[in-house]
C-alpha positions as CSV (number, residue, x, y, z in Angstrom):
1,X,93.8,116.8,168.4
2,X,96.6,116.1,165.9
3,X,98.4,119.7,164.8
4,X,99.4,119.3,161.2
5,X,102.3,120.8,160.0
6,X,102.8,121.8,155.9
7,X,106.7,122.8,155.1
8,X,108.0,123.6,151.6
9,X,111.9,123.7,150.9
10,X,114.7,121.9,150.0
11,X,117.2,122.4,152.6
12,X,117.7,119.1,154.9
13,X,119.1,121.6,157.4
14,X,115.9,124.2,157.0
15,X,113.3,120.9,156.8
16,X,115.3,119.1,159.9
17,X,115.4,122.4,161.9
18,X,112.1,123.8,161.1
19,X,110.6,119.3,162.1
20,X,113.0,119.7,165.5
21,X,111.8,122.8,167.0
22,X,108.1,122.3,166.3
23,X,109.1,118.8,167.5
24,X,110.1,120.0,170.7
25,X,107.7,122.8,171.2
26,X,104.5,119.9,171.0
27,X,107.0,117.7,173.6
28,X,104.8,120.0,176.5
29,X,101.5,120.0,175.0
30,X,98.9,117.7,174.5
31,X,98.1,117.2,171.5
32,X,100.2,115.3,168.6
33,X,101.8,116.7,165.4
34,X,102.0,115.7,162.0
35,X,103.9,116.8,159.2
36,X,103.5,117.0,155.2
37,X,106.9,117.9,153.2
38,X,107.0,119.2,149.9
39,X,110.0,120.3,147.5
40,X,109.9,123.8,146.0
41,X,109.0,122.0,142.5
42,X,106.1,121.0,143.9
43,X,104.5,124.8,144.9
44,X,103.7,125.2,140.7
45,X,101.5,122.1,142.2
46,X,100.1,123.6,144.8
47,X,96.6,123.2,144.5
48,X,97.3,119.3,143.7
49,X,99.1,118.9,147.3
50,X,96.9,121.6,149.6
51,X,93.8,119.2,151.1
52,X,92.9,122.2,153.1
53,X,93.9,120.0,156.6
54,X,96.7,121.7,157.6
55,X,96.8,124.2,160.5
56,X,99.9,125.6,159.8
57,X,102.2,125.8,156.5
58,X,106.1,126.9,156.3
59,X,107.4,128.4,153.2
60,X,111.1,129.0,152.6
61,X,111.1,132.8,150.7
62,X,114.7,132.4,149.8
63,X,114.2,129.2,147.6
64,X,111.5,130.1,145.4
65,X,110.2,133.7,145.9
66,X,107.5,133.9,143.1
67,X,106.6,130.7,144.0
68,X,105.7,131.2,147.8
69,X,103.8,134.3,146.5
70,X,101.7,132.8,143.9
71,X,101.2,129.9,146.7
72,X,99.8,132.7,149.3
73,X,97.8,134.3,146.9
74,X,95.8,131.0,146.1
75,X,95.5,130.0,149.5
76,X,93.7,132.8,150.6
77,X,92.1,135.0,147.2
78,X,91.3,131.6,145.2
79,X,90.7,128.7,147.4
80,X,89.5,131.6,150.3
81,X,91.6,129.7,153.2
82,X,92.0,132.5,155.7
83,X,92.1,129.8,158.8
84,X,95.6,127.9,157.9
85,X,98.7,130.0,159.3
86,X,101.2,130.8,156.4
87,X,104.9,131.1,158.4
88,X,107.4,132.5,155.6
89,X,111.5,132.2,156.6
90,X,113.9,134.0,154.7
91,X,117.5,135.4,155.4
92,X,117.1,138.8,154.1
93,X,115.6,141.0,156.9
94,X,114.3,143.7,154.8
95,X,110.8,141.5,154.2
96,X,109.2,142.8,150.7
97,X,105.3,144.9,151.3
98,X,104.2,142.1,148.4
99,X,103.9,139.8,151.8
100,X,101.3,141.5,153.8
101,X,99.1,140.3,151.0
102,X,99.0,137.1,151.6
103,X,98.6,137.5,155.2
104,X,101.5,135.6,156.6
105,X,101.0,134.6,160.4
106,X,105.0,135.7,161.2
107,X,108.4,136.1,159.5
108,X,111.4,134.5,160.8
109,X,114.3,135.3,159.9
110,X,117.0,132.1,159.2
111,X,119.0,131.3,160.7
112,X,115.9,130.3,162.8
113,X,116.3,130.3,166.6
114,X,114.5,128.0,168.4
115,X,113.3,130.4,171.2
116,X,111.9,132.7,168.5
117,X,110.3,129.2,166.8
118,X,108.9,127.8,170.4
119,X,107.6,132.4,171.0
120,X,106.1,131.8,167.7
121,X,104.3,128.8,168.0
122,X,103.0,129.1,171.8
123,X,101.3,132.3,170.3
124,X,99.6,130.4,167.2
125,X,98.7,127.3,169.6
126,X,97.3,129.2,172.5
127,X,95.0,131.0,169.4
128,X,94.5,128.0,168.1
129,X,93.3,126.2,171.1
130,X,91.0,128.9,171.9
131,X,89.3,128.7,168.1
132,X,89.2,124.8,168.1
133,X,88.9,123.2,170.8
134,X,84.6,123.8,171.1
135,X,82.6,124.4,167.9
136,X,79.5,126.5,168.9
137,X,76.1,126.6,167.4
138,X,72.8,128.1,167.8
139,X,69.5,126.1,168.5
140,X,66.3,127.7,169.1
141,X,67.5,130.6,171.5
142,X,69.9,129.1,172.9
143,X,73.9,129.2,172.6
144,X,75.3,125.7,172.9
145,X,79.1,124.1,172.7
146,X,80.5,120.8,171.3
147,X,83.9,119.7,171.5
148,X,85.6,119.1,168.2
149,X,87.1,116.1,169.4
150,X,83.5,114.5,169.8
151,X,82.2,115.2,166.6
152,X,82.3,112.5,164.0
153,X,80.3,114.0,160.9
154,X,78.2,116.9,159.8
155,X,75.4,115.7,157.6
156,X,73.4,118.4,155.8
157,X,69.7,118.2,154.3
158,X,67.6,121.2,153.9
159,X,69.4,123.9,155.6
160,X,69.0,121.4,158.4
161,X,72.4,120.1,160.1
162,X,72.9,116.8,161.6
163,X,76.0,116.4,163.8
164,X,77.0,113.2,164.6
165,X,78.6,113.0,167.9
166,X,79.9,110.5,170.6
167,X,77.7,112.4,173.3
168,X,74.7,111.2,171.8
169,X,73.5,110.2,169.0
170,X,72.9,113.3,166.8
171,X,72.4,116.9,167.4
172,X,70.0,119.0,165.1
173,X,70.7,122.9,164.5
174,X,69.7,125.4,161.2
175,X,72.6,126.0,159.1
176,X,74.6,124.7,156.2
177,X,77.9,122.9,155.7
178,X,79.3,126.0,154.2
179,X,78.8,128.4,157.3
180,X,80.6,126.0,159.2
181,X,83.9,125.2,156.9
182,X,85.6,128.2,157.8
183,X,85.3,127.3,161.8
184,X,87.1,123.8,161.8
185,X,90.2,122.4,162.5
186,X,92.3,120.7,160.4
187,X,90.9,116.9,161.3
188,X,87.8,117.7,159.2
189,X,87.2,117.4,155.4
190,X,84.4,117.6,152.8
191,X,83.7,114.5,151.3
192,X,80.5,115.8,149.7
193,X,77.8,118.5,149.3
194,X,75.8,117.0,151.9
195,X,79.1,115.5,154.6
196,X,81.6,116.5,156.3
197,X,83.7,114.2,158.5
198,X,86.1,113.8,161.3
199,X,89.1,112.0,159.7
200,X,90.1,110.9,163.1
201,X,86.4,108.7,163.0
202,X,87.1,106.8,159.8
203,X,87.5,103.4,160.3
204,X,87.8,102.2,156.9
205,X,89.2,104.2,153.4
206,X,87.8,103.3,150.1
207,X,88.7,105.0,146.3
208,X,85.6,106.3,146.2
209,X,83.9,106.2,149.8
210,X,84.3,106.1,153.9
211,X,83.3,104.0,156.8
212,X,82.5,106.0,159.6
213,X,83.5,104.0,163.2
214,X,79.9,104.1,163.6
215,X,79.4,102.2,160.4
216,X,78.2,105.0,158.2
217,X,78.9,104.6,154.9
218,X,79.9,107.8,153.3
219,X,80.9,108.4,149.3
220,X,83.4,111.0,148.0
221,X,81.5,112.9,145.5
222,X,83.9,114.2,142.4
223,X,84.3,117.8,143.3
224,X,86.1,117.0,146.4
225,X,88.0,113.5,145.4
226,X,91.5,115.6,144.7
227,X,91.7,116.4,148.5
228,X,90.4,113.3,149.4
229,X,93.0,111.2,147.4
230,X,95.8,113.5,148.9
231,X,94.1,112.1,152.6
232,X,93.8,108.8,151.1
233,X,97.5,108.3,149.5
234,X,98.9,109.4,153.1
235,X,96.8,106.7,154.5
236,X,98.4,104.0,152.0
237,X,102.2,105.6,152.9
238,X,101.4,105.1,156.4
239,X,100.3,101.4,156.4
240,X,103.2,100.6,154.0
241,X,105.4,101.8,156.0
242,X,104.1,100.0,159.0
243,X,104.6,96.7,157.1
């Protein structure tokens, strides 16, 4: 599973610290990490740059306040995101009530020592790896597991789901795609009212549609396109860089 990692600030030394400790910690783990950097300018944008794929987001308090608080209250009251963690770092140790609003995950306190970063993080993972690692489901009477990691796509049609997986070919259980959004990790998005995918299954990215590795061809309907174009200009940085 790839961990992906959201931080907000300015600081080159906040951004390379926060990037070399959470660099180290995933060093003894197994799965990879990924990271999305934004500038404080661009939290007044934050519902532009949030795809809703990230597990965990850092917010440095000290740069922009009103912004980080505005950005918590969207993420979880407006866009109802209660799975991402929200780590907020600040120098000031008395930490203002107005947080425990937004639910923050922890508080650290700059300048940020890696042991308390690596304490931190070893408690979010091990939660995390509990949560995500098996998405269960109920068919019939009985109480069954898949592992995320083998699950390509949700398809949904009459309060029936279809899961595409690579254990066979597809899995049928009651239920709709929005009972199951709140359970999955970050690899998954919503394409459409009727898909949701495994980002780490798509073989090809169009403007407007996907190619599943199984060759199911999947369109982006409007309502979801601004998190899918976030996913798909990442795509295009990564293979321009790789030219």
């Amino acid at each position: 599973m790839t961990y992906r990692v959201g931080i907000c600030a300015t600081s080159e030394v906040v951004i390379s610290g926060i990037k070399s400790s959470v660099e180290n910690f995933f060093e003894n783990v197994d799965d990879k990490v990924e990271f999305r950097i934004w500038s404080k300018e661009a939290v007044g944008r934050f519902d532009e740059w949030y795809a809703g794929n990230l597990n965990l987001i850092f917010f440095d308090l000290d740069e922009n306040e009103i912004g980080t608080m505005l950005c918590g209250r969207l993420l979880r009251e407006e866009l109802e995101d209660h799975k991402t963690h929200f780590v907020v770092l600040s120098a000031n140790l008395h930490v203002k009530t107005e947080l425990f609003r937004i639910h923050p995950y922890d508080c650290l306190i700059k300048p940020i020592q890696e042991s308390e970063m690596h304490q931190m993080l070893n408690s979010l993972y091990l939660k995390d790896a509990m949560d995500l690692r098996m998405f269960w489901y109920k068919k019939k009477q009985n109480i069954c597991a898949v592992p995320f990691s083998c699950i390509q796509f949700w398809e949904s049609k009459q309060h029936c789901l279809k899961m595409q997986t690579t254990l066979e070919d597809t899995i049928e259980f009651s239920g709709k795609l929005s009972d199951i959004t709140e359970r999955l990790p970050g690899n998954f998005v919503r394409l459409s009212q009727s898909y949701i995918v495994n980002i780490d299954y798509i073989h090809e990215y169009g403007k407007r549609k996907v190619i599943m590795k199984d060759g199911t061809e999947i369109s982006v309907t409007k309502p979801y396109r601004t998190a899918y174009n976030i996913l798909y200009d990442d795509v295009k940085q990564k293979v321009g860089k790789c030219r």
